[in-house]
C-alpha positions as CSV (number, residue, x, y, z in Angstrom):
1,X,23.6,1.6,-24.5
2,X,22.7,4.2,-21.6
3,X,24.2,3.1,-18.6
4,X,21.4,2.8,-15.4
5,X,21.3,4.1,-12.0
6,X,19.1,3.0,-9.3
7,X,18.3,4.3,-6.0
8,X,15.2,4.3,-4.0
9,X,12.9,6.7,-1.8
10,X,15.4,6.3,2.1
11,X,13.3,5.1,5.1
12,X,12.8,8.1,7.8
13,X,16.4,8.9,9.0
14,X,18.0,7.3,6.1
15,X,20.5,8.6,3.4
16,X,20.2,8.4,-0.3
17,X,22.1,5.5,-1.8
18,X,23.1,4.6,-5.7
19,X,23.9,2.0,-8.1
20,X,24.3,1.3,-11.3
21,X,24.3,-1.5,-14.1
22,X,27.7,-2.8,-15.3
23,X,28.7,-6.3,-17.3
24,X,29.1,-7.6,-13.9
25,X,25.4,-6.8,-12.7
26,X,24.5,-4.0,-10.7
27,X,27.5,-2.4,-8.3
28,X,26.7,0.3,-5.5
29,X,27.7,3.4,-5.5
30,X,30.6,4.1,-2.9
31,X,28.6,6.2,-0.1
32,X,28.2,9.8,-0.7
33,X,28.7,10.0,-4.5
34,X,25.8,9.9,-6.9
35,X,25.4,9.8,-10.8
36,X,26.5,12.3,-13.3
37,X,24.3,15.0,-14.0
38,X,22.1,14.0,-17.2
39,X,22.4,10.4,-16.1
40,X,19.4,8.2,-16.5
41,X,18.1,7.5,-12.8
42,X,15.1,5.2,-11.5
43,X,14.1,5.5,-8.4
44,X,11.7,2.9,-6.7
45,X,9.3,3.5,-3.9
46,X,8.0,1.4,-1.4
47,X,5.1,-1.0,-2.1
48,X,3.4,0.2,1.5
49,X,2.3,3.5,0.0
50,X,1.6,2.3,-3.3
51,X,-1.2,-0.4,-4.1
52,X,-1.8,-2.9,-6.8
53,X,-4.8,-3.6,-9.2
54,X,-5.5,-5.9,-11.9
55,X,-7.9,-3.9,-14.3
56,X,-9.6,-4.8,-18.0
57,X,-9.9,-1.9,-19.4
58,X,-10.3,-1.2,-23.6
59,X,-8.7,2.3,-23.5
60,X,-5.7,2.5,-25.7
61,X,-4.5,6.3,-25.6
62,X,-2.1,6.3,-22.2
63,X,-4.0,9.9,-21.0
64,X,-7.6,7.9,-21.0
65,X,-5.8,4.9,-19.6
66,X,-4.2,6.5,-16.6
67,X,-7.6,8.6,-15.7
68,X,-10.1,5.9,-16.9
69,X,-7.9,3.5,-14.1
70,X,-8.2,6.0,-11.1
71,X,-12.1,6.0,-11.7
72,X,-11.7,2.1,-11.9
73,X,-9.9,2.0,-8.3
74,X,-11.7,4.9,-6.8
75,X,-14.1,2.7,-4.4
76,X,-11.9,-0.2,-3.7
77,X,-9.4,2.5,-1.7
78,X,-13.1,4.8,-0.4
79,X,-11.1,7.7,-1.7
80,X,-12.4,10.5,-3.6
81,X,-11.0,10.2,-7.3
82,X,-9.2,13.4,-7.6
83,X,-7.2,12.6,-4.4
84,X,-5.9,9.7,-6.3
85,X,-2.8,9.1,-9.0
86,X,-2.9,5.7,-11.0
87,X,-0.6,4.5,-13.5
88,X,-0.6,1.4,-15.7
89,X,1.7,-1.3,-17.3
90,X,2.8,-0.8,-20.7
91,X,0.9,-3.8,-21.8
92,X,-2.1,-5.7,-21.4
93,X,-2.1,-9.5,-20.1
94,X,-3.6,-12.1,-22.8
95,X,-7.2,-11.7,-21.1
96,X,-6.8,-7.8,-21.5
97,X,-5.7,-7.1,-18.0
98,X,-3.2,-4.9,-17.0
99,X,-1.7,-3.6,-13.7
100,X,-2.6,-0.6,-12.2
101,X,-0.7,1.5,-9.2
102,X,-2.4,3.6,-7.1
103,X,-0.7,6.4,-4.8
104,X,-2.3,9.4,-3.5
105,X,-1.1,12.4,-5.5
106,X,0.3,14.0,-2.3
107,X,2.8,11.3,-1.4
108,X,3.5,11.4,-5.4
109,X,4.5,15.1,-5.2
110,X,6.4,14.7,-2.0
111,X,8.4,11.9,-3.8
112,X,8.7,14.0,-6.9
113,X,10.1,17.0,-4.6
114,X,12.6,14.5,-3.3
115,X,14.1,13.3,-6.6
116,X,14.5,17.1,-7.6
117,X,15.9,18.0,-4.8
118,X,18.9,15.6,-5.2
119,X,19.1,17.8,-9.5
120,X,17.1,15.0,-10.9
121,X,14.3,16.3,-11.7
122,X,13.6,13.8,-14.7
123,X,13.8,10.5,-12.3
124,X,11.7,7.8,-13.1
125,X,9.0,6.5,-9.8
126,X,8.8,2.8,-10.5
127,X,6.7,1.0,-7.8
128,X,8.8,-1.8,-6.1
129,X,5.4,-4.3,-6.7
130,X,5.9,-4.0,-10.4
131,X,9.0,-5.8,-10.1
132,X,8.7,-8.7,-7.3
133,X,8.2,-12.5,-9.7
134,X,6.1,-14.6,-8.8
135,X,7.3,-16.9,-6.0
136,X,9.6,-14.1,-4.4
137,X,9.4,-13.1,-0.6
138,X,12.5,-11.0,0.0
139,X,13.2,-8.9,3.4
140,X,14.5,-5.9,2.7
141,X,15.1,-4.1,5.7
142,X,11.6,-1.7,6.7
143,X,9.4,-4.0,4.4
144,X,8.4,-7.4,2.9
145,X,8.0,-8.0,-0.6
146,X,6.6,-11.0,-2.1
147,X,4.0,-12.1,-5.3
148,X,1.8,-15.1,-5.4
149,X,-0.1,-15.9,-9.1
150,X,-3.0,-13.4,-7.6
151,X,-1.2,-11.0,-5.8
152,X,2.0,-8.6,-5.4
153,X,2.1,-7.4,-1.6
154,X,4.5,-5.2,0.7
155,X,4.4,-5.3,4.6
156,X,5.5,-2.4,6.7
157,X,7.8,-5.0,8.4
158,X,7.9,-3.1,12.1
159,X,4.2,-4.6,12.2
160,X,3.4,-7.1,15.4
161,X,4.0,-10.7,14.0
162,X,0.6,-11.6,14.4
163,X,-0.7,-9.7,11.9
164,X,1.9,-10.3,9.6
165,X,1.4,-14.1,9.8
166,X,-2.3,-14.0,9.1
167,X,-1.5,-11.6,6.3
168,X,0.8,-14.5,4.7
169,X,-1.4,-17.1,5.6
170,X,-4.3,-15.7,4.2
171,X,-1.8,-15.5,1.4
172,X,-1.0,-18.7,0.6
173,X,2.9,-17.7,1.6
174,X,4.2,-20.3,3.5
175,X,8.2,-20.0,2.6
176,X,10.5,-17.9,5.1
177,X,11.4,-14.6,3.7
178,X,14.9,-14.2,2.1
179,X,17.0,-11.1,3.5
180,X,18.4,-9.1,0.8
181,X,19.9,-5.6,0.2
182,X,16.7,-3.8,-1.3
183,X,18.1,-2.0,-3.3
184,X,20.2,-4.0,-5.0
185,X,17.7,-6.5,-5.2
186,X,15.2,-4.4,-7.0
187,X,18.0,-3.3,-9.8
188,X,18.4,-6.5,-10.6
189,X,14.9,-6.9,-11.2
190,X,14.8,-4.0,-12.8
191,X,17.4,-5.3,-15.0
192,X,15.5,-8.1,-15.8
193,X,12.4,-6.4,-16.5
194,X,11.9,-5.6,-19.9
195,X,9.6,-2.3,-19.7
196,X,9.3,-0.9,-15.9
197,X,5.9,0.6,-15.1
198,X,6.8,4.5,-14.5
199,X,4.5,6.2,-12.1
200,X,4.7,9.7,-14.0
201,X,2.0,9.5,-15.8
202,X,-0.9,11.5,-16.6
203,X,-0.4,15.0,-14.9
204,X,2.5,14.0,-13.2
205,X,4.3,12.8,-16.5
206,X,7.5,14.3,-18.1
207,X,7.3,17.3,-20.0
208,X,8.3,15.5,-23.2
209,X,5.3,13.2,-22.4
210,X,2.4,14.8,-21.4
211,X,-0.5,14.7,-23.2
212,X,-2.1,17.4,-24.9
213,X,-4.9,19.0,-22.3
214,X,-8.1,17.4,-22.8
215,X,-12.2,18.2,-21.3
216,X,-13.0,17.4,-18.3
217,X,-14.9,14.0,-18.0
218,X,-18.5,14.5,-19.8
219,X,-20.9,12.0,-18.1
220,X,-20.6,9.2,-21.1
221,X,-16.9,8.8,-19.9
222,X,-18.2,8.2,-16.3
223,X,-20.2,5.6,-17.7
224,X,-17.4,3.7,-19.5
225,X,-15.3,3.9,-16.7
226,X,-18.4,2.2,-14.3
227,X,-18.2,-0.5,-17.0
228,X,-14.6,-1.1,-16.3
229,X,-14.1,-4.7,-14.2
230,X,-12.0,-4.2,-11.8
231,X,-10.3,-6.9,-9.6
232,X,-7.7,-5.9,-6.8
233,X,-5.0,-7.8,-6.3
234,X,-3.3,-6.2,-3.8
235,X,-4.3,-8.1,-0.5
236,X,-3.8,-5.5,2.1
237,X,-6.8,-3.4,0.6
238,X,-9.0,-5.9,-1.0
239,X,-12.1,-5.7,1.0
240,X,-12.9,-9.2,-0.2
241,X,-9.9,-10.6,1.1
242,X,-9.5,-8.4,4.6
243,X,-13.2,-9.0,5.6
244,X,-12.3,-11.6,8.2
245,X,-9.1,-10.4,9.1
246,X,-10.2,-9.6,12.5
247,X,-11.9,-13.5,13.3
248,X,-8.6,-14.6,11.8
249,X,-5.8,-12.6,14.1
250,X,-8.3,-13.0,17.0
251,X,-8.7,-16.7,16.5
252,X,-5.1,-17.1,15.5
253,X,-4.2,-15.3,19.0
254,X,-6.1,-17.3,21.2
255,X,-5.4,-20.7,20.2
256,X,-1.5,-19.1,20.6
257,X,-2.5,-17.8,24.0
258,X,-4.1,-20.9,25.1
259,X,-1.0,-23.1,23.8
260,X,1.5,-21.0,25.8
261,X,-0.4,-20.6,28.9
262,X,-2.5,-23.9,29.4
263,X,-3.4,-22.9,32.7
264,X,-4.3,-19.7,32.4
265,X,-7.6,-18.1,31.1
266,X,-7.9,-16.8,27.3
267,X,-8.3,-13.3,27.8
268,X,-10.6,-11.5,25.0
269,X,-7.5,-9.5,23.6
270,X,-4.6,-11.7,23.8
271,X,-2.6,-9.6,21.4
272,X,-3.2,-6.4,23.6
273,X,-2.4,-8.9,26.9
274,X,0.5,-10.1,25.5
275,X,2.1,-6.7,24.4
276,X,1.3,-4.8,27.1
277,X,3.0,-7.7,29.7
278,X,6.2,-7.6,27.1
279,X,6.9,-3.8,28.6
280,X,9.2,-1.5,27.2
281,X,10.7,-4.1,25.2
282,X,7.8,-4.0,22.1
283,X,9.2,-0.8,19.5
284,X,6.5,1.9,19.1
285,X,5.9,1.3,15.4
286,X,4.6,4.1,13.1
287,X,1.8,1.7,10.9
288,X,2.0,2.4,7.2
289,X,-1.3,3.4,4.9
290,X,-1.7,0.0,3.6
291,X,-1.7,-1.7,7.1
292,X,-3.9,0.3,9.1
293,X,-6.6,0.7,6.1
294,X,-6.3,-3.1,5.9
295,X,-7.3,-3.4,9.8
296,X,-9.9,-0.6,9.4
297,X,-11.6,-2.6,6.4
298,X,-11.7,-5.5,8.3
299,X,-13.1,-4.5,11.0
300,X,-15.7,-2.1,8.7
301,X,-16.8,-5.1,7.2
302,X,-17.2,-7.4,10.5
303,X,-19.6,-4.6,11.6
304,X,-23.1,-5.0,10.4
305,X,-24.3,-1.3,9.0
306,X,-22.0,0.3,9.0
307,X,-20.0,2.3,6.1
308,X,-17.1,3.9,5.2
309,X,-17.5,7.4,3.6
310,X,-13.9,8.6,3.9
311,X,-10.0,8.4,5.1
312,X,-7.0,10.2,5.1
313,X,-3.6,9.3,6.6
314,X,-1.2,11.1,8.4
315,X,1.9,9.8,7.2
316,X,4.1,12.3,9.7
317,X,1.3,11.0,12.7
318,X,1.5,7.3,11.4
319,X,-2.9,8.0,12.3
320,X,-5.8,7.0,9.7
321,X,-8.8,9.3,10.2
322,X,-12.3,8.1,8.7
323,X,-15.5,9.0,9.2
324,X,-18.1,6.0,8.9
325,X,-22.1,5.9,8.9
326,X,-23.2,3.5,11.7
327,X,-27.0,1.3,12.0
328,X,-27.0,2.9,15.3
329,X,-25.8,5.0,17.9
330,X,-23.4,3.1,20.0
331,X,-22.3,1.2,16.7
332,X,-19.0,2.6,16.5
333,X,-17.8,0.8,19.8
334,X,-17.7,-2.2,17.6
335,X,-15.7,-1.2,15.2
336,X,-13.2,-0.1,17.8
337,X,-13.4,-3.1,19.6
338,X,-12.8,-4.8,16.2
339,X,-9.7,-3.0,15.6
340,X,-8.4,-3.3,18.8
341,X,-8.3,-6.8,18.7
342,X,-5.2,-6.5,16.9
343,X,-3.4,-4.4,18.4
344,X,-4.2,-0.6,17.3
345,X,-5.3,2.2,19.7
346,X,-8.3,3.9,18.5
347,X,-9.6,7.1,19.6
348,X,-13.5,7.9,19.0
349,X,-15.2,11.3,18.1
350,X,-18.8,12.5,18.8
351,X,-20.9,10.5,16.7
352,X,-23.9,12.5,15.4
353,X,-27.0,12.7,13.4
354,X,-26.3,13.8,9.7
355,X,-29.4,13.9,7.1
356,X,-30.8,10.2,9.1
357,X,-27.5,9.0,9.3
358,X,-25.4,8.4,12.2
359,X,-22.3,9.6,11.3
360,X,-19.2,9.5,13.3
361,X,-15.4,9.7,12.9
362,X,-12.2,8.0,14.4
363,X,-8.6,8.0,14.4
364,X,-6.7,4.7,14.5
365,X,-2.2,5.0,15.7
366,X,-0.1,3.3,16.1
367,X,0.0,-0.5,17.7
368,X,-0.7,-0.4,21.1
């Protein structure tokens, strides 16, 4: 049997590292060396770029699978379709569900420059949701990983604590996380795992295991795919789940605020009040896609009227830019105020009159 080697996609600043399977379990490499040329290498990348659906879908051929699933996903993530790479599990649940990962096809060829960089050209992308079991809530370093029965999840861990604790509560995760070494953590999943979910699928699939070129869409196909039922699972983006994130942090943060400080008065942004009194000594944290598109759909949602046509992140910035349609001039002031609330700066453009609409955009950074 073909020995394994793991590594995964290094935080910003960070080095490659290796491992490998042996009859003792998985062993790093020592630092500096990787695997022999021709080895079999999977790489994993970071559940806060990546996000998780559960989708019934009938197709059986993997081409119509992998394109039928991006139409599926394409307005739970308010992205245009051909802006977005999905891949799904090798099989189907017992109800005809299956798993579906979503990336945006840039990030997917910046990973895929990465691995081919480092002469691996052939690297398998495997998603480090796919491998978390239910019941696990691991720390590995620059995220949290954990899976309930409904949902897989990763958290950009530099986030404020507030947010992550409503994110868990809402949850259901009420166990303290476990801190591990990610990466060997995840091989050993991996090893456990009988068939791993490979991102490279569809246009970004090996050579050996592309599919033959087919038509474009007709508008029959469109139609299946609008019959698709679609449920996402992965919290962070499920408008369902995020709608009253805001009312949640907000409440959570003043009862907080009013416990610690029983004399004093409950300010209207007692995350902001508190940061900003903690100085120098709060980190500047970079928000991941995930995170800051969970805040904005919250806050989206907890507006009356208004809509999101489109977003696109700056993963180098660490900024979300969207453009929205408001009920009314002036509108937009409460979605910032609603974002605000925990923690995020916001910076509003013009808003302006676009075919009866009131359009307008806005950038959201990092956590103020």
């Amino acid at each position: 049997m073909q020995q394994s080697y793991y590594s995964e996609i290094p935080a910003a600043g960070s080095t490659w590292r290796f491992a490998r399977s042996s009859t003792s379990g998985v062993e790093l490499l020592p630092t500096g060396q990787t695997p022999p040329a021709g080895s079999e290498l999977i790489v994993f990348v970071p559940g806060t770029e990546v996000t998780s659906h559960s989708v019934k879908i009938a197709a059986r051929r993997p081409a119509e699978l992998s394109r039928l699933a991006a139409f599926a996903v394409e307005d739970d993530l308010s992205v245009p379709v051909e802006c977005i790479h999905a891949a799904v599990s090798s099989g189907p649940t017992q109800t005809g569900v299956r798993q579906v990962y979503a990336v945006s096809n840039d990030q997917m060829e910046r990973w895929l420059e990465q691995v081919a960089s480092l002469g691996f050209g052939k690297a398998r992308l495997v998603p480090d949701l796919s491998l978390v079991p239910v019941g696990a809530f691991v720390d590995i370093g620059d995220r949290l990983l954990f899976a309930t029965d409904e949902h897989a999840m990763a958290i950009d861990a530099v986030w404020p604590s507030d947010v992550i604790g409503a994110l868990l509560k809402q949850a259901g995760v009420e166990l303290e996380a476990r801190r591990v070494d990610g990466l060997v953590q995840l091989s050993e999943w991996a090893e456990q795992t009988g068939k791993l979910t490979d991102l490279r699928q569809g246009r970004f699939a090996h050579a050996s295991e592309a599919a033959l070129p087919l038509k474009r869409f007709r508008p029959l196909a469109l139609m299946t795919a609008a019959l698709i039922a679609v449920w996402v699972t992965s919290l962070a983006l499920s408008t369902h789940s995020m709608q009253n994130l805001t009312e949640i942090l907000l409440a959570q943060a003043k009862a907080n605020y009013a416990a610690a400080y029983p004399d004093s008065p409950v300010p209207s942004n007692p995350a902001a009040t508190l940061r900003a009194s903690q100085g120098t000594g709060v980190r500047d944290a970079i928000p991941a896609f995930i995170d800051t598109s969970a805040v904005l759909y919250g806050a989206v949602n907890s507006t009356l009227g208004a809509n999101l046509i489109s977003m696109r992140y700056d993963r180098q910035a660490g900024e979300l830019r969207a453009t929205l349609t408001y009920p009314a001039f002036g509108a937009d002031l409460d979605v910032k105020r609603a974002i605000e609330s925990v923690g995020l700066n916001v910076d509003l453009g013009d808003t302006r009159l676009e075919d009866g609409r009131v359009v307008g955009d806005l950038v959201i950074g990092a956590p103020s």
